[in-house]
N, CA, C and O atoms as a GROMACS GRO file, in nm:
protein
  256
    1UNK      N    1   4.728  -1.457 -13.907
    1UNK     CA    2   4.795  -1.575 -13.856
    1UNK      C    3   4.720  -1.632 -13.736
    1UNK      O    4   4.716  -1.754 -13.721
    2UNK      N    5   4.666  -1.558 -13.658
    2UNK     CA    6   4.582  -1.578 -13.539
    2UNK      C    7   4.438  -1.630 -13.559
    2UNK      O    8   4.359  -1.669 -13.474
    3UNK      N    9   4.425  -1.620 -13.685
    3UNK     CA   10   4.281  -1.726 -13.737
    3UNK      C   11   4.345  -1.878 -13.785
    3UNK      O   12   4.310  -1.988 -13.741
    4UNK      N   13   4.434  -1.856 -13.877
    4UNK     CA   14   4.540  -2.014 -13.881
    4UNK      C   15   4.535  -2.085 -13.777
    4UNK      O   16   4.479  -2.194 -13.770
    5UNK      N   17   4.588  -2.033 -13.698
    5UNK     CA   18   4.613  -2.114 -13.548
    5UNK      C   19   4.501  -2.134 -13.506
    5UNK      O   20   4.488  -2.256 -13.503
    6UNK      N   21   4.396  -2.079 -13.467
    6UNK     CA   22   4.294  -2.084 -13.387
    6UNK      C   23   4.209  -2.178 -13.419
    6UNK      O   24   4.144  -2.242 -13.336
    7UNK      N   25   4.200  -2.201 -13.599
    7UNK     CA   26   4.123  -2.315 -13.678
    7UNK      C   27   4.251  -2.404 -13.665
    7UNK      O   28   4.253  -2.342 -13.771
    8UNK      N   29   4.310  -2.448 -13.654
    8UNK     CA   30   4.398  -2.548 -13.608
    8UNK      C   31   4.464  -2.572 -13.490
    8UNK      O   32   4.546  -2.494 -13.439
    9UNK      N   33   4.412  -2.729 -13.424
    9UNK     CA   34   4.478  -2.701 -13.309
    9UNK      C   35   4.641  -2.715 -13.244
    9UNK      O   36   4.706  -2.671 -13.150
   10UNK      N   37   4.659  -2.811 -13.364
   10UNK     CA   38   4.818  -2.845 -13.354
   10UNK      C   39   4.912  -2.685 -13.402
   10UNK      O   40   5.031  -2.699 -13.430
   11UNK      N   41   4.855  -2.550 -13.409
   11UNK     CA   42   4.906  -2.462 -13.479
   11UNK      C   43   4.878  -2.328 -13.326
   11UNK      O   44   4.903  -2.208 -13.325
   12UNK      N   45   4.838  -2.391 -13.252
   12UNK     CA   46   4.764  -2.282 -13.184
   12UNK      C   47   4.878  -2.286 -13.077
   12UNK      O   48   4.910  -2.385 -13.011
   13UNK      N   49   4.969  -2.086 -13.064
   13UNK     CA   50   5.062  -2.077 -12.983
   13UNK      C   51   5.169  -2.078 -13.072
   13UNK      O   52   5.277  -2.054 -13.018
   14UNK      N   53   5.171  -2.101 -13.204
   14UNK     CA   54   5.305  -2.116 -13.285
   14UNK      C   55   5.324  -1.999 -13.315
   14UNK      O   56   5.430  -1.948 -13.280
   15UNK      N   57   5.220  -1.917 -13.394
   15UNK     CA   58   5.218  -1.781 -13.423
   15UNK      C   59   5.212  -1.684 -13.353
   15UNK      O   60   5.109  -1.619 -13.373
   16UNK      N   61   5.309  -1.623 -13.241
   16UNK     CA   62   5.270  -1.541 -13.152
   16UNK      C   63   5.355  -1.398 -13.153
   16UNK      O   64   5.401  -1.342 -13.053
   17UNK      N   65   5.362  -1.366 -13.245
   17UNK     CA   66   5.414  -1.224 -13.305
   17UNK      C   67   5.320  -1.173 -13.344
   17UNK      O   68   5.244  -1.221 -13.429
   18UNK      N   69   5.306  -1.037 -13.274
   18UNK     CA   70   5.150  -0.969 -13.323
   18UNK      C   71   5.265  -0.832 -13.417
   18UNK      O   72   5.348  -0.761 -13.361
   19UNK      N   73   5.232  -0.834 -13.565
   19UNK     CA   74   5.267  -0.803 -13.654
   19UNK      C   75   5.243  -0.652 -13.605
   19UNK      O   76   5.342  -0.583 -13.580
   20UNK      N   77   5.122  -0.601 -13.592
   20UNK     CA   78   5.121  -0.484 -13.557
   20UNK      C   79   5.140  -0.424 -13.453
   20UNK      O   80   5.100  -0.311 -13.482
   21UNK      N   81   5.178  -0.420 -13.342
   21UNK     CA   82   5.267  -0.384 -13.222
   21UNK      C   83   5.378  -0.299 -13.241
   21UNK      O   84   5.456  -0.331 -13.330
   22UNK      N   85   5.400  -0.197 -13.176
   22UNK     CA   86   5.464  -0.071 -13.209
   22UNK      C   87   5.638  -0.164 -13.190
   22UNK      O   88   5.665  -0.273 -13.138
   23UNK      N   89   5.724  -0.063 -13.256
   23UNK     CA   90   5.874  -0.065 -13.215
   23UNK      C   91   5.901  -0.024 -13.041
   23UNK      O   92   5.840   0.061 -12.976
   24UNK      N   93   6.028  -0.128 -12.989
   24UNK     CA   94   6.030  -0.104 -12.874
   24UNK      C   95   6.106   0.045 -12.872
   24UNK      O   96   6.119   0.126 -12.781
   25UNK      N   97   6.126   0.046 -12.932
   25UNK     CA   98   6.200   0.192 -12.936
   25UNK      C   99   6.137   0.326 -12.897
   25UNK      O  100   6.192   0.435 -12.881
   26UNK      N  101   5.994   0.287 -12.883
   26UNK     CA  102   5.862   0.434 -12.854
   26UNK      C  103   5.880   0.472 -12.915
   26UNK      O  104   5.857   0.588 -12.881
   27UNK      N  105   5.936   0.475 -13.073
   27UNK     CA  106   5.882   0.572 -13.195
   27UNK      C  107   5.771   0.526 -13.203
   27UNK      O  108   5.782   0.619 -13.123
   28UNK      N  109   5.646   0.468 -13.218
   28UNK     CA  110   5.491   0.426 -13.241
   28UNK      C  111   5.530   0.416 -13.400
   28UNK      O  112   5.453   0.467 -13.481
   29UNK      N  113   5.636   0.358 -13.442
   29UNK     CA  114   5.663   0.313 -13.550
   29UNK      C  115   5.617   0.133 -13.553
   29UNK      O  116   5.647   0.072 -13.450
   30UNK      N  117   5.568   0.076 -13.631
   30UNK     CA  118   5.543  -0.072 -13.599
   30UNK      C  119   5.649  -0.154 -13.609
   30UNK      O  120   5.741  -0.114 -13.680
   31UNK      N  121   5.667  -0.308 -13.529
   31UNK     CA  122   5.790  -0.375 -13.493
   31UNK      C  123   5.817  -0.394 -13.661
   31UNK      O  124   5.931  -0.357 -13.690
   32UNK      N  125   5.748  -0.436 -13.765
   32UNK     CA  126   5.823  -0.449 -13.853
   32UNK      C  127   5.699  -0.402 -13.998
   32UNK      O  128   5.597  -0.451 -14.046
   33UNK      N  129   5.781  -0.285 -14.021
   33UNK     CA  130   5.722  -0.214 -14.164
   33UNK      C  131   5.664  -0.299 -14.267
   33UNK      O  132   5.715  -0.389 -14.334
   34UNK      N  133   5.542  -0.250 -14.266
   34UNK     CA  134   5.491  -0.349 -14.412
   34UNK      C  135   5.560  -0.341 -14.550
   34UNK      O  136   5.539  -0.430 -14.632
   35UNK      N  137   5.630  -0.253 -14.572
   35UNK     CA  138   5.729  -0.309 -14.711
   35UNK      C  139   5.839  -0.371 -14.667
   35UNK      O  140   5.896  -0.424 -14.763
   36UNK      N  141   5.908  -0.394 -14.542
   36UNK     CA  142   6.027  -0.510 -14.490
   36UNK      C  143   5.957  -0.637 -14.518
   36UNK      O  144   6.020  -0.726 -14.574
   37UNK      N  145   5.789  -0.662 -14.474
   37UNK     CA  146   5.720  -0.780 -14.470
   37UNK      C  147   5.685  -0.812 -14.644
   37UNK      O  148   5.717  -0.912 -14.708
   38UNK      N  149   5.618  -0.705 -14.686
   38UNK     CA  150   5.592  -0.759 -14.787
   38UNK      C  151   5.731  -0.803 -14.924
   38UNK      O  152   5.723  -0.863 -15.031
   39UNK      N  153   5.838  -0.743 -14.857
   39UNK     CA  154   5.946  -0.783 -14.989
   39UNK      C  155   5.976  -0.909 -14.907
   39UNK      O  156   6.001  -0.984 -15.001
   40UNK      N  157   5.992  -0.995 -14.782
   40UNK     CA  158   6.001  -1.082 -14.699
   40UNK      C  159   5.921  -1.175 -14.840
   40UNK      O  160   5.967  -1.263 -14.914
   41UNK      N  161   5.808  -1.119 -14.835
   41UNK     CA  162   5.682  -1.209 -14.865
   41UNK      C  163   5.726  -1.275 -15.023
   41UNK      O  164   5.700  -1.385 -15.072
   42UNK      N  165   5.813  -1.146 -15.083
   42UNK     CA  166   5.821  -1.189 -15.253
   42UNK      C  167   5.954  -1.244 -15.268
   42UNK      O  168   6.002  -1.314 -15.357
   43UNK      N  169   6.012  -1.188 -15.142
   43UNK     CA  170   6.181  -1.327 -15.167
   43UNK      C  171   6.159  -1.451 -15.194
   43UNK      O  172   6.203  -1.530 -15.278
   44UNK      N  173   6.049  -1.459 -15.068
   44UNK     CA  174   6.059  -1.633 -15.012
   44UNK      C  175   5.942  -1.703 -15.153
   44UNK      O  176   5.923  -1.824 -15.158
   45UNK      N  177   5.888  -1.626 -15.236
   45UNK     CA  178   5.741  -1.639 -15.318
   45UNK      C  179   5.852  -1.646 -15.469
   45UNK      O  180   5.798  -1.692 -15.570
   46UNK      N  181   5.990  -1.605 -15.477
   46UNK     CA  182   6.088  -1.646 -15.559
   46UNK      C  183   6.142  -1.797 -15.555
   46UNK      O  184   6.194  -1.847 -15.655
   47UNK      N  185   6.131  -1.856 -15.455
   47UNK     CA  186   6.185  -2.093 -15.414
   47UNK      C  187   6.079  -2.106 -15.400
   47UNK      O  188   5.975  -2.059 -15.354
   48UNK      N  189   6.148  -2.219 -15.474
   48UNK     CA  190   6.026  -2.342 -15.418
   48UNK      C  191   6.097  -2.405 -15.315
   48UNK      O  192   6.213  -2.443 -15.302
   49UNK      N  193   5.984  -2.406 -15.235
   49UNK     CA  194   6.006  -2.444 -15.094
   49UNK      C  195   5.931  -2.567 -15.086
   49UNK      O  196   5.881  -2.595 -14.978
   50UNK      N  197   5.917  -2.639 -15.178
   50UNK     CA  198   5.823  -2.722 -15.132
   50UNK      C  199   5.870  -2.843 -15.064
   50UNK      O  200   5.957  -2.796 -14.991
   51UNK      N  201   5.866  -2.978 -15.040
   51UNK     CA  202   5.954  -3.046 -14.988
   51UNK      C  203   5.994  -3.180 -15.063
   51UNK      O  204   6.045  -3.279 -15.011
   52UNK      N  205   5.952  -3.158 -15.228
   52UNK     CA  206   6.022  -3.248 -15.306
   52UNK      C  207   6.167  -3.134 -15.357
   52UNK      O  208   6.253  -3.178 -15.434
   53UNK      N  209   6.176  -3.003 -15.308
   53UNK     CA  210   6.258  -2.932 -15.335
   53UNK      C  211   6.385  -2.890 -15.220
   53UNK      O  212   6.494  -2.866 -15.273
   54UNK      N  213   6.383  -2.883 -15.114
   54UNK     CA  214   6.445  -2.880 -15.005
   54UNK      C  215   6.413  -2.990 -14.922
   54UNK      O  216   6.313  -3.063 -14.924
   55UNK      N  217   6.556  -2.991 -14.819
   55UNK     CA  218   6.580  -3.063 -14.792
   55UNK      C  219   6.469  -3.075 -14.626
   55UNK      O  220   6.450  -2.970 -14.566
   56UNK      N  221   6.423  -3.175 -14.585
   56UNK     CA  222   6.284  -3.246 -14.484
   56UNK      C  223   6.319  -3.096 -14.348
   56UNK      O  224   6.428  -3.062 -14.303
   57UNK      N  225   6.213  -3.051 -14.322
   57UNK     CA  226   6.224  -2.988 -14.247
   57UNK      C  227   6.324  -2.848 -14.263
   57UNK      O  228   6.391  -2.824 -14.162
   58UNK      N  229   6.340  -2.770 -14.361
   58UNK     CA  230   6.437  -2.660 -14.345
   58UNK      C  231   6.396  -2.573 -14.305
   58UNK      O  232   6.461  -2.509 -14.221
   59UNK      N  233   6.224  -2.518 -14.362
   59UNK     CA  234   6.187  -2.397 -14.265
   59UNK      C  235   6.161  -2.398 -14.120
   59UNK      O  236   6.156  -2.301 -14.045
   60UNK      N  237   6.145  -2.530 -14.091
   60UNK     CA  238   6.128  -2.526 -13.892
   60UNK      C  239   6.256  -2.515 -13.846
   60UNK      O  240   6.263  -2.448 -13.743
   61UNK      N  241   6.376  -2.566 -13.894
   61UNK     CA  242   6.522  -2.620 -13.824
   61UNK      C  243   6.537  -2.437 -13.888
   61UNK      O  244   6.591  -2.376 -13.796
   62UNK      N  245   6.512  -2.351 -13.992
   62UNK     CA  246   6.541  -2.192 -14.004
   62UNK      C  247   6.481  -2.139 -13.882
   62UNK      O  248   6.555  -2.087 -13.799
   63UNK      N  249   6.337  -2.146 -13.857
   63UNK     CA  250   6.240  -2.058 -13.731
   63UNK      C  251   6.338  -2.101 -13.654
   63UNK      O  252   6.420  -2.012 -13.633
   64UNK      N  253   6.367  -2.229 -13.591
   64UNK     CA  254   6.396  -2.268 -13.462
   64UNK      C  255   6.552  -2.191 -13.451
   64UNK      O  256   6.618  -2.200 -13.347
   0.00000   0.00000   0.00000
């Protein structure tokens, strides 16, 4: 995500969750497990999200 942004400048500072960074918890477990992310990845890879399909802006007005 940190190459996205960086080649774009209107994108740079949006992405600032470093994926791999431990749990605050001090287990040295990571903030979020790669099979939480990757089933994340195949929910959202189930809609079309595109924007003749939802309604103008839903994933920013969701982040925000």
């Amino acid at each position: 995500m940190r190459a996205v942004a960086d080649a774009n400048d209107e994108l740079r500072g949006v992405f600032t969750v470093d994926w791999n960074q431990p749990a605050p918890d001090g287990s040295g477990k990571p903030l979020i497990r790669m099979r939480w992310f990757i089933a994340l990845i195949q929910h959202f890879d189930e809609h079309d999200l595109s924007n003749k399909s939802v309604p103008s802006d839903v994933l920013g007005r969701a982040y925000e």
